[in-house]
N, C-alpha and C positions, 0 to 999 in steps of 0.2 A: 317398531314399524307402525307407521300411521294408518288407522283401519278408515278403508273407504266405503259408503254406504250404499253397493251395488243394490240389495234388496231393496232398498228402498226407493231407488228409479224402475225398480222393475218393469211395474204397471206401462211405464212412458215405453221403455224397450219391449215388451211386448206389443205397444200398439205400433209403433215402428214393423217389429216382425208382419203382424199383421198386415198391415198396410202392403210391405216387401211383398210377401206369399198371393195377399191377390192382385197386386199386377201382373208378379210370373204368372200365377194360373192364368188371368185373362189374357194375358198375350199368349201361354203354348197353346187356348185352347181357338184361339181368333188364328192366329200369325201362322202358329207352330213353330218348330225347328228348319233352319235353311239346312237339310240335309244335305252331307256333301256324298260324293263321289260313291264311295264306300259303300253308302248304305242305300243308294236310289237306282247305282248301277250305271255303266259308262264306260270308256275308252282309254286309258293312260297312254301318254307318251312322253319319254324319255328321251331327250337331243342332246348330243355332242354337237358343238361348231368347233371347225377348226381355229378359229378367234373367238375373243372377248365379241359378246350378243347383247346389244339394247334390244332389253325386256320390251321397250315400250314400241321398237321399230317389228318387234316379233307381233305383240299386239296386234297392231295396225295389219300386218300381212293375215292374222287367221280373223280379222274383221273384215277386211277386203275378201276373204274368202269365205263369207259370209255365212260364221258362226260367232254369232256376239255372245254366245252362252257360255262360250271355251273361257276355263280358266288357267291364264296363264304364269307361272312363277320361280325364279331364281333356283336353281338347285347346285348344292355345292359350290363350284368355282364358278367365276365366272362366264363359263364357256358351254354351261348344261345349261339347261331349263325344263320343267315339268308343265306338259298341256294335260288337260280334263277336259274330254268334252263330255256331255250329256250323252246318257243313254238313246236319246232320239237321233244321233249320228250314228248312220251306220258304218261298220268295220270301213267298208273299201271307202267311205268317204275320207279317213283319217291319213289311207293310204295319197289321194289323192290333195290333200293338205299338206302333207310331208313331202309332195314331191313341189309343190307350188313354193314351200319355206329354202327348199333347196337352187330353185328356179332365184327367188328373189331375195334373198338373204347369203345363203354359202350353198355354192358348189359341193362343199366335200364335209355337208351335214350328215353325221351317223345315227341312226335308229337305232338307240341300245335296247331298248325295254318295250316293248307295245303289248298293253295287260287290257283285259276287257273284264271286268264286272258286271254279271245279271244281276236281274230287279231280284230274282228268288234269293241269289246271295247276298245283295242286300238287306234285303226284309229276314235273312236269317240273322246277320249281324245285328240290326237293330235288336231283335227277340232274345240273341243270346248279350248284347249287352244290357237290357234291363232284368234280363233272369243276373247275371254276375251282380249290378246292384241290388237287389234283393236280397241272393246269398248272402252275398257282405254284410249288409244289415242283419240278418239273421242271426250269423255269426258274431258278431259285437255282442246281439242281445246276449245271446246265451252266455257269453265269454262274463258279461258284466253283471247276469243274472250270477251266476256262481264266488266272481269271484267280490263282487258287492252284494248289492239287494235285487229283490226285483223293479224298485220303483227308481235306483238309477238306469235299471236297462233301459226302460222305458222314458225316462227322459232324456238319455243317451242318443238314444235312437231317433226320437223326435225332434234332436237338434237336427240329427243328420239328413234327416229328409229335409229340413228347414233350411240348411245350406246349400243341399243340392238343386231343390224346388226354383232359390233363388239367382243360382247359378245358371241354372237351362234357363231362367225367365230372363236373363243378361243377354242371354245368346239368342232367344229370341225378340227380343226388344231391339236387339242392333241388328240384325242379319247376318249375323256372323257364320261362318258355316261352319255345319256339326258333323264332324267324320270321327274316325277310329280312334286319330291323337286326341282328341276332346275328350271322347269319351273315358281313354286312359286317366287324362286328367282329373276327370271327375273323380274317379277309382278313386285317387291319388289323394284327393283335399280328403275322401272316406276317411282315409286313412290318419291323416296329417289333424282332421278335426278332432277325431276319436282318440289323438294321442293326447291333447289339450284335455279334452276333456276328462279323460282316466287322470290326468295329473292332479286337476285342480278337486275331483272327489277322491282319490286317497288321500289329500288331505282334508276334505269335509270329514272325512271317515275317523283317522288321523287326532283331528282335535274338538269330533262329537266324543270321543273315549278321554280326551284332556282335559278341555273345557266342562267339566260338570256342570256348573252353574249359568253359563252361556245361555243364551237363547236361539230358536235355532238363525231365525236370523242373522242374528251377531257371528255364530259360527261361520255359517258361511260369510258372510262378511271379512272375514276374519282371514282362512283359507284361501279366499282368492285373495286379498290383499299379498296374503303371503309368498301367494305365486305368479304375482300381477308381474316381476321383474324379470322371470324365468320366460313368462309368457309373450310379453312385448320382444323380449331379444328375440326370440327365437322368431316369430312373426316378420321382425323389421328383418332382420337379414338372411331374410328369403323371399320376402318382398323387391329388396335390392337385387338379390339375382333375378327376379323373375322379369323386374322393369329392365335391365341388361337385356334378356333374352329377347322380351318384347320389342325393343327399339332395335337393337343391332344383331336378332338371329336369323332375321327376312319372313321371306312370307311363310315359311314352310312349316316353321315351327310359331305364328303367333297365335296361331288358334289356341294351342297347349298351354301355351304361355299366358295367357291372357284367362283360360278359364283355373289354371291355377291360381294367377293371381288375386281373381274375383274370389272363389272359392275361399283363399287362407285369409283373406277379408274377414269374409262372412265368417267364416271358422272361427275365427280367434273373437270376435262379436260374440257368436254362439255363444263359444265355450265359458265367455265370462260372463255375459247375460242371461242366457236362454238357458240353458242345461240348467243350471243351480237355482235358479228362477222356478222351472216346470219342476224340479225338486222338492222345493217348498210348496208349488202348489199342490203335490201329490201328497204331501202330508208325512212326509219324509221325519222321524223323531231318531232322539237318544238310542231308546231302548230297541230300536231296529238293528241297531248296529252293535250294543254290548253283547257280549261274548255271556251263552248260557251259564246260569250260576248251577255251579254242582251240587249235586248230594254227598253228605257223609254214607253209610254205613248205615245209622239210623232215619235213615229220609229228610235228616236236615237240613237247611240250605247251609 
């Protein structure tokens, strides 16, 4: 297998990351996050029509009813659709929305679902999803302190803020809005990045104990080469379902779709630059990883 010379672009892929990491920062810390629904607090409704509904004639009636902030969108069949409006509408105003959709669109429009969301459950959702990412992170360290080194935990870890950082800085760059499903998402790349990158150090690990004579460099060089083909598959044909989902699963699901997408980008980026990179720059050796030489009986090795 022909060895490709990742270390030795490092420096370039690091200033890239860099670059990456402070736009996100400047943009979450200018722009922020377009918070959805979820987490700022507001009104759900849920519509059956007795017929197929243009989404966009439904529009036009909760703009004429002069709420431009209502987000409205496809749900299931044809014949549903989900509105949002903003926490600054109040309950009876939703009621008096629904009965105006019924006035001018269908007579025999059903209210199935009408949910409210406070700002308090909100602002708890946000807190308890940045407490879940945290844990998670936690979790990995430890799982990667034990069952490798400490200085993969740590560069393990560093990728993963590195993908996520640049992920929210996606979503907030475009205005994308961030609710529940996003954040799932995010969990989700945790996961999906951390599985790349355990792959490609069991085998740094792997053939620092083969390669005696290696460099570490060359090692890793080496390692990922050898799991460059494992890693591109798995990458591309989950990229290919995600671009499916993106274009033809509507509105409801491209939030999800689109920060997976971004995400296993970055991920798989990470996992073959960044992680194995901040590796070496941690000063990661051989003798970290061979296995304690025993005593005899008389104290020899």
């Amino acid at each position: 297998m022909k060895k490709l010379d990742f270390m030795g672009h490092r420096k370039i892929a690091l200033a890239i990351s860099c670059l990456l990491l402070a736009i996100s920062v400047t943009s979450l810390a200018l722009r922020q996050l377009n918070w959805g629904l979820d987490f700022t607090g507001g009104t759900l409704l849920e519509l059956h029509f007795s017929e197929s509904v243009n989404i966009e004639d439904l529009r036009s009636t909760i703009l004429d009813a002069g709420e431009p902030n209502a987000i409205v969108v496809s749900y299931g069949t044809d014949r549903d659709a989900l509105i949002r409006l903003p926490k600054s509408v109040p309950e009876a105003s939703s009621q008096v929305l629904v009965t105006l959709i019924r006035q001018q669109l269908d007579p025999d429009l059903e209210l199935k679902r009408q949910e409210f969301v406070g700002p308090q459950v909100g602002e708890e959702l946000r807190e308890q999803g940045g407490l879940a990412m945290l844990l998670a992170s936690a979790c990995i360290m430890l799982y990667i302190s034990f069952r490798f080194q400490a200085r993969f935990a740590v560069a393990s870890v560093a990728a993963l803020i590195h993908d996520v950082i640049i992920t929210l800085g996606f979503f907030s760059l475009t205005g994308m809005e961030f609710n529940l499903t996003v954040l799932a998402a995010i969990l989700a790349v945790i996961g999906y990045s951390i599985n790349d990158t355990i792959v490609v150090f069991d085998r740094i690990r792997e053939n620092f104990r083969k390669l005696r004579i290696a460099t570490v460099p060359d090692t890793i060089n080496i390692s990922i080469s050898e799991t460059m083909d494992r890693t591109l598959a798995t990458s591309f044909t989950t990229v290919l379902v995600l671009v499916a989902l993106a274009v033809f699963g509507g509105e409801m699901i491209l939030g999800f779709a689109t920060a997976l997408l971004v995400g296993i980008c970055v991920g798989t980026y990470s996992s073959i630059f960044i992680a194995s990179s901040l590796l070496q720059t941690l000063g990661v050796s051989r003798q970290d990883l061979l296995p304690p030489a025993l005593e005899n009986d008389e104290g020899e090795s």
